[in-house]
BAKOL-50748 format. One record per residue (C-alpha): x, y, z; chain. Coordinates in Angstrom, 2 decimals. Layout:
<pts>
px, py, pz, chaine
X, Y, Z, A
...
</pts>
This chain:
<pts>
px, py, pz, chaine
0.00, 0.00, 0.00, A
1.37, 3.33, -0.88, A
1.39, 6.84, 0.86, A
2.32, 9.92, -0.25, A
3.70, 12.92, 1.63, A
2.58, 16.31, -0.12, A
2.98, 19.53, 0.48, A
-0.55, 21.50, 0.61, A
-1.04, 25.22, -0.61, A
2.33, 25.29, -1.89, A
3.76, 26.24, -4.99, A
6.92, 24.14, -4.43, A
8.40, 21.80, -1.85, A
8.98, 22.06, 1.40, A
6.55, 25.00, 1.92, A
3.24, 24.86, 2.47, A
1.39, 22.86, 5.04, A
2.34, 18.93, 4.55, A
0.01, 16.28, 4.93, A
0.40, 12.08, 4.70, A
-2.67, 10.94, 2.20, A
-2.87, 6.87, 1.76, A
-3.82, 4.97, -1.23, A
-7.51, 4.59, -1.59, A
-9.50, 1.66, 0.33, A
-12.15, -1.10, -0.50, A
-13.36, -1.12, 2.94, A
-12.72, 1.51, 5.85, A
-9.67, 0.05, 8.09, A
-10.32, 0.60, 12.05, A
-10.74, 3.59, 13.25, A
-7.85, 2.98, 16.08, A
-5.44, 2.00, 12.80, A
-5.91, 5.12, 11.00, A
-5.13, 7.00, 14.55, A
-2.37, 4.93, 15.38, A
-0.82, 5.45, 11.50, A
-1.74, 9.25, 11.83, A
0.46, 9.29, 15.36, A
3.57, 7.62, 13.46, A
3.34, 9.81, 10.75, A
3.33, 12.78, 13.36, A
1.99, 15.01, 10.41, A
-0.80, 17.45, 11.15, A
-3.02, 15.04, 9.28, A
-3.11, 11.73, 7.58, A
-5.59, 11.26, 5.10, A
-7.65, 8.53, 4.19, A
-9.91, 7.76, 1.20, A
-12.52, 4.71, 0.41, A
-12.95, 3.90, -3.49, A
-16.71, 4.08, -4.35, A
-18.68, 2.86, -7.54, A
-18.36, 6.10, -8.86, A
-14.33, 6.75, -9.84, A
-14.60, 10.35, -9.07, A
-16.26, 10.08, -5.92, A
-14.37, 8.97, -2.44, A
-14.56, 8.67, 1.10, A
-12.23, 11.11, 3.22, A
-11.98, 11.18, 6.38, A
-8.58, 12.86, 8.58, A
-6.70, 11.94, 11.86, A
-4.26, 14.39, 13.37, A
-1.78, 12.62, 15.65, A
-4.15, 12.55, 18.64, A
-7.59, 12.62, 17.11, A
-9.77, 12.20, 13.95, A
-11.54, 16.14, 13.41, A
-14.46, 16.92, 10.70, A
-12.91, 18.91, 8.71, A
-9.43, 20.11, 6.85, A
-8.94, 22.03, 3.96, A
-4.67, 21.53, 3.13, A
-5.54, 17.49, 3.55, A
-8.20, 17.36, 1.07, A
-6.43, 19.52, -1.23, A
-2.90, 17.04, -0.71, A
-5.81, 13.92, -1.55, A
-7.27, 15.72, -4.53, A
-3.96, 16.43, -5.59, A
-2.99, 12.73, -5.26, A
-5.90, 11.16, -7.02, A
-5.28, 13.40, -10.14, A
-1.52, 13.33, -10.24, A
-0.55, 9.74, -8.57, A
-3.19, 7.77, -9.62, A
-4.34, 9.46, -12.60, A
-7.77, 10.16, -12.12, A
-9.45, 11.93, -14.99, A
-12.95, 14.24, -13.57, A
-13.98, 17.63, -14.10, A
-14.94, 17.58, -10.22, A
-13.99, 15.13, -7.23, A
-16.30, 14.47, -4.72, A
-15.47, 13.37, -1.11, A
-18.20, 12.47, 1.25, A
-16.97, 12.91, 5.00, A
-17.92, 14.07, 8.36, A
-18.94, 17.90, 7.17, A
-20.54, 16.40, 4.41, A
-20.46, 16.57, 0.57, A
-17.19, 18.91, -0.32, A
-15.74, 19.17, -4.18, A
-12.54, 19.70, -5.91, A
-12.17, 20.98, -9.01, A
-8.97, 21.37, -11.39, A
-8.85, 24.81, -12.68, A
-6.98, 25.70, -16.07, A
-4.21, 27.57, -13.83, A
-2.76, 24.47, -12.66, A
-5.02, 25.80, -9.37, A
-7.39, 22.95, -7.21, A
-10.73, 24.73, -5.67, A
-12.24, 23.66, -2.50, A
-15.73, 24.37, -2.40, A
-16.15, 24.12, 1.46, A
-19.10, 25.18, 3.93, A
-18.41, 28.55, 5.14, A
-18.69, 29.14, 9.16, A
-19.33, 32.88, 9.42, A
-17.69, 33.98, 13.40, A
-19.64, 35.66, 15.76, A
-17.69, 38.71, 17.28, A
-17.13, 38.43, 21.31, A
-16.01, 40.48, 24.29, A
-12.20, 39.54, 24.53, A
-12.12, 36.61, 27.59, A
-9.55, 38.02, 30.83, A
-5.94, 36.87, 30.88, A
-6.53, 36.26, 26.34, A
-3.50, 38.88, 25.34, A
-1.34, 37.54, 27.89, A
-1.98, 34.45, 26.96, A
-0.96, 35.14, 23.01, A
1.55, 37.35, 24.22, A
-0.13, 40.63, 22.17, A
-2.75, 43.05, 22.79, A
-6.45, 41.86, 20.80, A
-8.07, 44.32, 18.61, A
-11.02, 41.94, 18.33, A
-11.99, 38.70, 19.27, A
-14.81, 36.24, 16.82, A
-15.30, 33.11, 17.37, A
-16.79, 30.16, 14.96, A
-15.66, 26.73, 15.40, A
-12.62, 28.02, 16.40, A
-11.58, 31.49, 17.85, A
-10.56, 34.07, 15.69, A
-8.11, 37.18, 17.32, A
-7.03, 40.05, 15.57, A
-3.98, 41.97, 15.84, A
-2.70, 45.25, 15.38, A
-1.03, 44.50, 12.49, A
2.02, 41.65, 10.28, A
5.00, 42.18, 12.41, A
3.16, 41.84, 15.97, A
1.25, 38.48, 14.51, A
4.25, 37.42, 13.41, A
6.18, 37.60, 16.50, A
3.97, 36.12, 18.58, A
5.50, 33.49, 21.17, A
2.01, 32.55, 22.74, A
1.24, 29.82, 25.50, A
0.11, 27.38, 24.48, A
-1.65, 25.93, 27.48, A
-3.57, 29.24, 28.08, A
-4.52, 28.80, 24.41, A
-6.17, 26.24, 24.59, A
-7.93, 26.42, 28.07, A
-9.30, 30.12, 27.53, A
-10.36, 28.78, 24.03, A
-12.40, 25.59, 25.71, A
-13.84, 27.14, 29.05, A
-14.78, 30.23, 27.35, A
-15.73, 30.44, 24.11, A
-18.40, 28.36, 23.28, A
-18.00, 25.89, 19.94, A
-14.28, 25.58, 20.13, A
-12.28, 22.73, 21.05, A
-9.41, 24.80, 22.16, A
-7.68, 26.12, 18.75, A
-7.28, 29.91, 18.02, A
-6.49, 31.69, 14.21, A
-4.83, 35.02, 14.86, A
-5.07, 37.27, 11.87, A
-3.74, 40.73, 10.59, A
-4.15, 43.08, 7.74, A
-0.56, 42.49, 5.56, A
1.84, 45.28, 5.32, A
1.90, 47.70, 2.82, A
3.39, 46.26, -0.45, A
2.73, 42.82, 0.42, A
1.16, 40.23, -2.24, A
-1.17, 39.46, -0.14, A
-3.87, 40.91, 2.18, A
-4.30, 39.05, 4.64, A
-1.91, 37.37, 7.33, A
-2.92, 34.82, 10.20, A
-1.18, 32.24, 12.05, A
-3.13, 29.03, 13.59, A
-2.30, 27.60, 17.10, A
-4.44, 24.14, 17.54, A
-3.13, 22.92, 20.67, A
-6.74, 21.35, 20.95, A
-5.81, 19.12, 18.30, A
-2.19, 18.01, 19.34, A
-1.04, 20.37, 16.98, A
1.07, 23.54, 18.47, A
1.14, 25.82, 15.10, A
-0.26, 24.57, 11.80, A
1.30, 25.63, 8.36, A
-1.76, 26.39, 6.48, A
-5.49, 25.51, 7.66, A
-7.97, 25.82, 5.09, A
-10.48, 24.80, 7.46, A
-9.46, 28.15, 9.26, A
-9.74, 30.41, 6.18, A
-13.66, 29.10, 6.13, A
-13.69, 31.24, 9.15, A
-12.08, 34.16, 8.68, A
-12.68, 34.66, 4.68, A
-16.71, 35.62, 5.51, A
-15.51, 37.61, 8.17, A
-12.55, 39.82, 6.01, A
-14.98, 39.39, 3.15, A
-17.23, 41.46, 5.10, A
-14.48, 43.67, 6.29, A
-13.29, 44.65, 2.89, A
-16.63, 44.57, 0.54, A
-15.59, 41.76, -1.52, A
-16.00, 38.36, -2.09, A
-12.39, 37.59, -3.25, A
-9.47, 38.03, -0.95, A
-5.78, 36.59, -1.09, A
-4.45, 34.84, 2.02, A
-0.82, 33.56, 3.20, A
-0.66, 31.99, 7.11, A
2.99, 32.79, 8.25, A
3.95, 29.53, 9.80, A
7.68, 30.72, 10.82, A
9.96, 29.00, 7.77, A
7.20, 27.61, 6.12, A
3.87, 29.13, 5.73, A
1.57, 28.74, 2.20, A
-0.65, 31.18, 0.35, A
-4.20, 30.76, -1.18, A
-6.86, 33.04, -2.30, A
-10.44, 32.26, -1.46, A
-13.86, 33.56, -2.49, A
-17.21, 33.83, -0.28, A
-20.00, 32.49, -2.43, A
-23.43, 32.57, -0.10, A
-22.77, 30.09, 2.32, A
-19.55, 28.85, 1.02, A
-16.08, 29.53, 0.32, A
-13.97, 28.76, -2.51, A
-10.16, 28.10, -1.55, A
-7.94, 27.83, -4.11, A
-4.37, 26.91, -4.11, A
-1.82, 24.08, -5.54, A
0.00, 21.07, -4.28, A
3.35, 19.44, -4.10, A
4.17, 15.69, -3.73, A
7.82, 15.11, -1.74, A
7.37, 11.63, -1.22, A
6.39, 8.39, -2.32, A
6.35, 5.53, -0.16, A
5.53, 1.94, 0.40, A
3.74, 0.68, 3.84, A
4.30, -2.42, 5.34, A
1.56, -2.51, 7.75, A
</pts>
């Protein structure tokens, strides 16, 4: 059985947000396998996909090292990516069924894949006691949708931040309600910058302490900047220090659109 490493909203390796995505199964393996193959692989996710009668249509579901969670954008991009470029499946559109329901991916003419993925509008909050100290900056605002959403003064404070990562997570849980303890801290980008919009994501929640790129994130904060701004389409990089990955994404009713490409680093054989 193969599995592939691939770099996710990345334009070439080792950038980008990587995630492990194995071969396709007949049948669904155990639930504690996939966990205990997501904890070796000590990526932010493993993927996992379940041929169906239809050849553009698959199961997905994804395990970080300590749990499985319902839904992640740079994982379904690495398995779309896969399908088309590993295994050489030919569709206008992919469809995965999984725990947030129906989501697409569609090859655009750009070399770009598009996520169409449900969009979770934030509700804005009074900032919870002891939350700057915690992320180790002062909070212009404070949303919160399935996971919180701060906002900083501005690129060069988000991307210093040192925050705890403890405090994170138990302000997150005890106080905001529909979060599981993960935060996405965004700024508007500095002048000049080919972007417009800069965030980091600390899911210490999920067993993950910073996360490259989170699409799952973006479905967040794109209805919320979309609003901010006046317009549906709005380009996006999350600084992950080294790393990080860009993507644009577009609010469409109830949706959002993230678009962005994929690298594969490795290919390798399990024995398990």
């Amino acid at each position: 059985m193969r599995q592939f490493l691939v770099d996710a909203f990345a334009a070439k390796p080792f950038t980008g947000n990587p995630a492990c995505v194995v071969e396709p199964f007949d049948v669904w393996p155990e639930a504690a396998w996939m966990q205990t193959l997501a904890m070796e692989n000590n990526q932010a996710e493993t993927a996992y996909l379940l041929k169906t009668d239809d050849p553009a249509r698959f199961g997905l579901r994804w395990f970080t090292p300590a749990l499985e969670i319902p839904l992640c954008g740079h994982a379904t991009l690495a398995s779309a990516h896969v399908l088309l470029q590993e295994f050489g499946v030919n569709a206008e559109v992919l469809t995965f069924d999984t725990l947030s329901g129906e989501l697409t991916v569609r090859p655009m003419d750009d070399g770009l894949l598009e996520l169409n993925f449900p969009a979770n509008p934030p509700v804005q909050i009074k900032t919870p006691a002891g939350f700057a100290e915690a992320l180790g900056a002062e909070v212009v605002e404070t949303w919160v949708g399935n996971y919180a959403v701060a906002i900083v003064k501005n690129e060069s404070v988000l991307r210093a931040l040192k925050p705890n990562h403890a405090e994170i997570e138990r302000i997150c849980t005890e106080t905001l309600e529909r979060n599981r303890g993960n935060l996405m801290v965004s700024a508007f980008a500095d002048p000049g910058a080919d972007y417009e919009i800069v965030s980091r994501f600390f899911a210490p929640g999920s067993g993950i302490a910073e996360d490259p790129v989170t699409g799952s994130a973006h479905c967040i904060i794109a209805p919320l900047f979309s609003a901010k701004l006046g317009k549906p389409v709005i380009t996006y990089f999350q600084a992950y220090p080294g790393r990080g990955g860009a993507l644009t994404c577009e609010v469409q009713g109830d949706r959002v659109l993230l678009r962005g490409t994929a690298v594969t680093v490795l290919d390798g054989q399990l024995r398990v």
